[in-house]
N, C-alpha and C positions, 0 to 999 in steps of 0.2 A: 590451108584450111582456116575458117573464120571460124567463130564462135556459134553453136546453135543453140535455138531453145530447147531447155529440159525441164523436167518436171522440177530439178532442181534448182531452178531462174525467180520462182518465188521468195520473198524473206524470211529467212530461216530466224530461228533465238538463238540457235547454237550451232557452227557448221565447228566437227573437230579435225584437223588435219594430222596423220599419224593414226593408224591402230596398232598401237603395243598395247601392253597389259594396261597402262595408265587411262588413254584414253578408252577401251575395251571396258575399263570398271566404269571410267563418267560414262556410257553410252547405256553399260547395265543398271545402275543406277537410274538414271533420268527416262528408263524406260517404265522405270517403278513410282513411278510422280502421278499422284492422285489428276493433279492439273497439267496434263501433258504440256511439254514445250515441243517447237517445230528442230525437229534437230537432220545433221548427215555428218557422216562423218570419211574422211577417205582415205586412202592408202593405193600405192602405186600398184603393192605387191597383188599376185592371183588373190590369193587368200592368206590366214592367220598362218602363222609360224614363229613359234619364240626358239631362237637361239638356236637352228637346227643342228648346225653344225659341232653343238657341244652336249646333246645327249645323248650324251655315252651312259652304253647301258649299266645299271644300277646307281647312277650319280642322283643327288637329292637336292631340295631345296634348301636354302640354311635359315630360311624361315621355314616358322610352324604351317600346315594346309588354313588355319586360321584367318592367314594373309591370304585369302583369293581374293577376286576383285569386287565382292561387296559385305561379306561377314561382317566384318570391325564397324561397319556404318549400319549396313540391315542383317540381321541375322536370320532373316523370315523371308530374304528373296529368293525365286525362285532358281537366282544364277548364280547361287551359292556352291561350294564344290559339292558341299552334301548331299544338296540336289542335284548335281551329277551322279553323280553314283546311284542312287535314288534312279534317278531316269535310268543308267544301265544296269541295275538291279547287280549292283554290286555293294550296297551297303553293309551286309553280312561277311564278307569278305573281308571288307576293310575293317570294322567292327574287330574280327578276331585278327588282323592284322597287328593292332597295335602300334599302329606308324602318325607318327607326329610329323615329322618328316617326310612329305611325300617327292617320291621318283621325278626329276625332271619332265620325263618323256609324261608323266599322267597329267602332269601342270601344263602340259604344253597339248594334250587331247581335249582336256577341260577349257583353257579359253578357246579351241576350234567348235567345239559343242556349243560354247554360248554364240559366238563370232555369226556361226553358220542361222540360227537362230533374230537373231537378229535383227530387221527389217531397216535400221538405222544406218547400216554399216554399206562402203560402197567402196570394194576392192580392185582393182584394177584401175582407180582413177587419180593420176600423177596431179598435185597443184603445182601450176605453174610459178605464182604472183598473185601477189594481195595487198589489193588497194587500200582506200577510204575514199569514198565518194562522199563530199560534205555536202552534198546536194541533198540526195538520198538519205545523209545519214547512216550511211550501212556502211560493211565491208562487201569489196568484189572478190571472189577467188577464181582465177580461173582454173580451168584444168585441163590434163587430157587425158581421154580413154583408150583405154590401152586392150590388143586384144589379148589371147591366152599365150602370145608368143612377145609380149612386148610390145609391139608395134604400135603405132598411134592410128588411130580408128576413129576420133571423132574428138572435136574443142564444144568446150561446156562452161559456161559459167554461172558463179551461184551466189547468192549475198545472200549476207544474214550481220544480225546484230552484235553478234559475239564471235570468238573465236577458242579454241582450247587445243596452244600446239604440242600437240606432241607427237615431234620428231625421231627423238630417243638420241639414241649413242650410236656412234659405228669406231668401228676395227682402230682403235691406235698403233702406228707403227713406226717405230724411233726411226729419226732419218738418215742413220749411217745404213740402215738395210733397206731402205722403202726403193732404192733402186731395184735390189735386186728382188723382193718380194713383188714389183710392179712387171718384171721380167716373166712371160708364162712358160720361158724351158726350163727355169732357175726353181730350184727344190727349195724355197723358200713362203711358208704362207701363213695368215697368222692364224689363232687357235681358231676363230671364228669358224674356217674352211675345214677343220680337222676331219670331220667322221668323211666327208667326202676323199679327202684324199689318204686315210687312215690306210688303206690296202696297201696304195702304192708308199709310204713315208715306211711299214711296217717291211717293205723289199729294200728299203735303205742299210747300207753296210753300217752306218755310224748316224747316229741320228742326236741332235741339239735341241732342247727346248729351254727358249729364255725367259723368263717370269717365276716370279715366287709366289704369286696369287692360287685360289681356288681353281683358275681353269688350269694352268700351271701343273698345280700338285695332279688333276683329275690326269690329265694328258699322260706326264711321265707315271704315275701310274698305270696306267691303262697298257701305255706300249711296254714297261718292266712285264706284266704278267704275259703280254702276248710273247716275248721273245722269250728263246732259252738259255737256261742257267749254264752261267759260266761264257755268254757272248752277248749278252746285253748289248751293249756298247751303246750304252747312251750317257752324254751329259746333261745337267741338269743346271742352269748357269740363273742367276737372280743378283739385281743391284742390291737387294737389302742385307741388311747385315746380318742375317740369320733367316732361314726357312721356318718364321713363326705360327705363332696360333695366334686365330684370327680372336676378337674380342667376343666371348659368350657368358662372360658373368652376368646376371641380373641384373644387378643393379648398373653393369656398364650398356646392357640392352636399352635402358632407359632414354640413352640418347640418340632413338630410333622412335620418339613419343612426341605427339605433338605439342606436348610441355617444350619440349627443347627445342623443337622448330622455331616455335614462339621466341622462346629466349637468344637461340642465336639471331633471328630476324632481326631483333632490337640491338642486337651489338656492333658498336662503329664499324667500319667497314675497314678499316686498320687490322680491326681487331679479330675479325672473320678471317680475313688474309692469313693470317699468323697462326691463326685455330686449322684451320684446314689440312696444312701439308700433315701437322701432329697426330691426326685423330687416322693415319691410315691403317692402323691394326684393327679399326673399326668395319674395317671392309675391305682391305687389301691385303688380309692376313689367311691361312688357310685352316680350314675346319679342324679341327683337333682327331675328329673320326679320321680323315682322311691321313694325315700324321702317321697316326696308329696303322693303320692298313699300310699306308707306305712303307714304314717300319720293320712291318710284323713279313712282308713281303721281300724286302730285303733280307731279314734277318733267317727265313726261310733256305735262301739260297745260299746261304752260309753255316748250315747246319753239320755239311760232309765234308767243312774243311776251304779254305780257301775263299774271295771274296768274288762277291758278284762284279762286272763288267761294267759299272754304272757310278759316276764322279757327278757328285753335288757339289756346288762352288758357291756360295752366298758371297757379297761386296766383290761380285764382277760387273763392271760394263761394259760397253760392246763400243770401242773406238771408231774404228771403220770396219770395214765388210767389203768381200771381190770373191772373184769367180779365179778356181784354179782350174785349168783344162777345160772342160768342157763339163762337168758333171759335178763338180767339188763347189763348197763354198768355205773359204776361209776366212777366220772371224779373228780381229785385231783385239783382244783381250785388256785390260788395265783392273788390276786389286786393286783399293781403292785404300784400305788399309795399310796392305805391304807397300805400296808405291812400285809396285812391279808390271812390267807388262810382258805379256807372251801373245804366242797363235796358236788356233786353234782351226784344223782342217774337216771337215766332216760333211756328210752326204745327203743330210737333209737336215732344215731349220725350221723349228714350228715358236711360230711369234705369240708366245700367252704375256702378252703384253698391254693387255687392257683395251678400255672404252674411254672415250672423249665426247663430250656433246657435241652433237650436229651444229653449225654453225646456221643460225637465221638468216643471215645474212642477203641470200640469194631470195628466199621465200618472200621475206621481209622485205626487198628492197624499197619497193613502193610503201615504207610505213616508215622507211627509216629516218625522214624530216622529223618524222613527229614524235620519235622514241627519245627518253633520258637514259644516258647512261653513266656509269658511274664512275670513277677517278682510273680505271683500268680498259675504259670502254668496254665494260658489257652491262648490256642491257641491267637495268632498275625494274628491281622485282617486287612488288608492295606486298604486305603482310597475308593479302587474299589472295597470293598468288597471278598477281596483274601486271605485265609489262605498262610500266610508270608511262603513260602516253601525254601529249599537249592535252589542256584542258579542252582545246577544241574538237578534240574526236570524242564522242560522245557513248562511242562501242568500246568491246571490252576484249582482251586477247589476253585468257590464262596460259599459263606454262607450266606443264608438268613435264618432271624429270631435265629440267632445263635450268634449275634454281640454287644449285648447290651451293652457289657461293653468296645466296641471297638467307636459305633455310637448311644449310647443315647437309649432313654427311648422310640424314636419311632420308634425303629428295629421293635418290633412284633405287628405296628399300621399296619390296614390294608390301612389308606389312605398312606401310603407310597409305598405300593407294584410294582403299575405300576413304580416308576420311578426308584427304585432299578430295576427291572425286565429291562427297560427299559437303566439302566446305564450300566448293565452288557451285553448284546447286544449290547450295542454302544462299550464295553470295548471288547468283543469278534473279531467284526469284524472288530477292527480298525476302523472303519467308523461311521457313526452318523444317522443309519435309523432311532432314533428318535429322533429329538432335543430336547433337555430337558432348561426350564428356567434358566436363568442364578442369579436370584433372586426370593423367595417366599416368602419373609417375610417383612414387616416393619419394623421387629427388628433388630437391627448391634446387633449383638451378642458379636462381640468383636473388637479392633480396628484396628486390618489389611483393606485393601483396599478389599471393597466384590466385586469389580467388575473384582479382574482379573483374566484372564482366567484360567478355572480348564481344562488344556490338560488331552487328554485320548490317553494313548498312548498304541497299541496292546500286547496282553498277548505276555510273550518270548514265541520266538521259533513256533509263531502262521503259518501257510502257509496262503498266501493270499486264499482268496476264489476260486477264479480263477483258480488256480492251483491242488487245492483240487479233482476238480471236472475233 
C-alpha cells in the first residue's frame, strides 16, 4: 500500500500521537481555546480504554475526581467529570454519595464520554514514523488504518507543526519469567490481563502474585475473598522489604505540584538519578484503605480458630523461573535479607509488576539525528516539557508521561494532567488561555526565590495564530 490523501494531509498546529488520559486532557483542553488550533490526534486502539484489565470491581482512584482531565486548569469546561454526571443526571447521586474517591470503572466511562465526543480524536490509526521535513518545516507522520479487527485498511499521512507523544507505559516483566509469561499455555500473565483471565487463574489449585504495589495488593485481595476459607492457597511474594503504605500525608502530596516539578527539573541530572529510586513509597507503595481491607479480610478468616491458606513474603526475588510437567510453574525464590534461597511450585503466576515507558525509539527513529540526550541516553526534556531538538527543527514535540526522569515522580500522576496539558497550550500559542498558579505548595523546595516569574516564551519558528489561518 502507498500513502493516500486524507483530509488529514493538510498542516496541522498540533497532531497528538497516544490517546491515554494525558493526551485525552491536551485534546479537551485545546478544544476549549477561544482561537482554535488545527489539531488530530491518534491511537492505534478501536476506541478509549484505561487500564481494563484492572477494574476490578469497587477499586478507586488514589487521586481525588478533582484530577480529571481538565478541572485543576479549567474548572468551567464542559469535559469536566461534573459535567459528566451532569450529562448522565447523576449529579444528585454523587452529591449524596460522598466519594472523593471515585470507582476506577466510572474514571474510565468518564474519559470514553468525552473520547467519543470529541471530533479531534482518531482511533484505530496506528503511526508508523515521524519525520522532519526541513523543506516544508513540518513534521510527516505516517500512519495506518486499521479496520475493527486490526487489520491494515488504508496508509495516510499527516503533518503538522508540533507534536505531543503520548505513548504511555506498557506491562513490565522481570526477565527470569518473561519466557514464560510470552508462552500462551503457561499460567503466567501480568496484572494488566487480570480481569480477562480472572475465571480461569480463580480454577487454579495454588495461585502466586508478585508485586507489592496497589495493583498487587487489589489482585491478592480480590482472589482472598473470592476463594474459601481455610483453602486459599495463595502466595503473596514482593522484593520490598515490607508490604507498605504508599505516601498520603499532605504535606508529602506536595511533591505531586508543579512547584516540585519545577524544582526537580532544575536539579543536575546526578542528582535526579539518586532522587528517583528513594522517592518509590510515593507511588509504589499501597493505599492504606486497602491495607486495612486486606487485614481486616484476613483477620476474618481467623476468627474460628486456625489461620487462613495465604503466605505474604516481602524481600523476596524471583531468581529464575520453569515449567514442571506440563501445568505447574516453579519459581527459584532468594530472601534477600536471610541470604536464603528456596522453590516455590504453584499453578498460576499473576505479574503486578509494574509499568515502564514505551520506548520512542521506533516512532522516533526518523528524529533520532536531531534529538539530545542525556549522560544515560535518554532523551532531554526542557522545562516546557520539549524533547531538546537541533536548533534546526523549528517544530516542537512535547512529551507527556514520558518525563519522569526529567520532572519527578509526578509525570505519570493523573492530578497533574490538566496543567501539564494546560502549560503546553499556553507554550504552543505563545499566549496564556489558561492561567496557571504561580504557587501550589507550601513547601519551598529549595532556596531560589519561588515567586519569580516562569516566562513562557513561543515554540521557535511557531507562526502567530492569526496568520496561520
Amino acid at each position: 500500500m502507498t500513502p493516500q490523501s486524507t483530509d488529514l494531509d493538510t498542516a496541522h498546529d498540533l497532531v497528538g500521537i497516544g490517546i491515554g488520559p494525558f493526551n485525552l486532557s491536551l485534546a479537551a483542553l485545546a478544544d476549549g481555546l477561544r482561537t482554535p488550533l488545527t489539531t488530530a490526534f491518534f491511537d492505534q486502539r478501536p476506541a478509549f480504554h484505561w487500564h481494563p484489565g484492572l477494574l476490578i470491581e469497587g477499586t478507586t482512584l488514589q487521586v481525588p475526581f478533582l484530577a480529571d482531565l481538565v478541572t485543576l486548569a479549567d474548572p468551567t469546561s464542559p469535559w469536566s467529570f461534573l459535567n459528566y454526571l451532569k450529562a448522565r443526571d447523576r449529579l444528585y447521586p454523587f452529591y449524596f454519595a460522598e466519594r472523593f474517591h471515585i470507582q476506577r470503572a466510572e474514571y474510565d466511562a468518564y474519559c470514553r464520554w468525552t473520547s467519543e465526543q470529541l471530533t479531534t480524536l482518531h482511533f484505530g490509526h496506528q503511526v508508523d514514523a515521524v519525520r522532519w521535513n526541513p523543506e516544508r518545516r513540518l513534521f510527516e507522520i505516517d500512519f495506518t488504518q486499521l479496520d475493527q479487527d486490526g487489520e491494515a485498511e488504508a496508509l495516510g499521512r499527516a503533518h503538522t507543526r508540533n507534536i505531543a507523544l503520548g505513548i504511555g507505559t506498557e506491562p513490565y516483566i522481570p526477565e527470569p519469567l518473561r519466557p514464560l509469561a510470552e508462552a500462551p499455555t503457561v499460567p503466567v500473565i501480568h496484572a494488566a490481563d487480570y480481569l480477562a483471565n480472572r475465571e480461569r487463574f480463580l480454577a487454579a489449585g495454588h495461585i502466586t502474585v508478585i508485586g507489592s504495589g496497589q495493583s498487587g495488593a487489589e489482585i491478592f485481595l480480590d482472589l482472598l475473598r473470592a476463594r474459601p476459607a481455610g483453602a486459599e492457597r495463595i502466595h503473596w511474594l514482593a522484593r520490598t522489604e515490607a508490604f507498605a503504605p504508599m505516601e498520603y500525608s499532605k504535606l508529602g502530596l506536595e511533591q505531586f505540584t508543579p512547584d516540585y516539578a519545577r524544582y526537580f527539573h532544575a536539579l543536575p541530572e546526578h542528582v535526579r538519578g539518586e532522587l528517583l529510586p528513594r522517592q518509590w513509597q510515593l507511588h509504589k507503595g499501597i493505599d492504606a484503605d486497602t491495607i486495612a481491607a486486606i487485614h481486616d479480610e484476613l483477620y476474618r478468616r481467623s476468627l474460628h480458630g486456625g489461620w487462613p491458606d495465604a503466605v505474604l513474603t516481602p524481600g523476596v526475588s524471583v531468581r529464575t523461573a520453569g515449567r514442571v510437567a506440563t501445568t505447574k510453574v516453579e519459581l527459584h525464590l532468594e530472601h534477600t535479607q536471610q541470604a536464603t534461597r528456596s522453590r516455590l511450585t504453584t499453578d498460576a503466576v499473576i505479574l503486578a509488576t509494574g509499568y515502564r515507558e514505551r520506548r520512542v525509539d521506533r516512532i522516533l527513529a526518523g528524529i533520532d539525528p536531531y534529538m539530545r540526550r542525556d549522560s544515560s541516553d535518554r532523551p532531554r526534556i526542557d522545562q516546557h516539557h520539549r524533547l531538546v531538538l537541533d536548533p534546526s527543527v523549528s517544530g516542537t514535540i512535547y512529551v507527556q508521561n514520558g518525563e519522569r526522569h526529567t520532572h519527578g515522580v509526578g509525570a505519570p500522576d493523573l492530578g497533574l494532567a490538566a496543567w501539564r496539558s494546560a502549560s503546553i497550550l499556553n507554550h504552543l500559542t505563545g499566549d496564556e488561555p489558561y492561567p496557571l498558579p504561580r504557587r501550589t505548595a507550601f513547601t519551598t523546595f529549595g532556596l531560589e526565590d519561588r515567586n519569580r516569574a516562569h516566562s513562557v516564551p513561543a515554540p521557535r519558528g511557531l507562526v502567530p495564530l492569526t496568520e496561520v489561518r
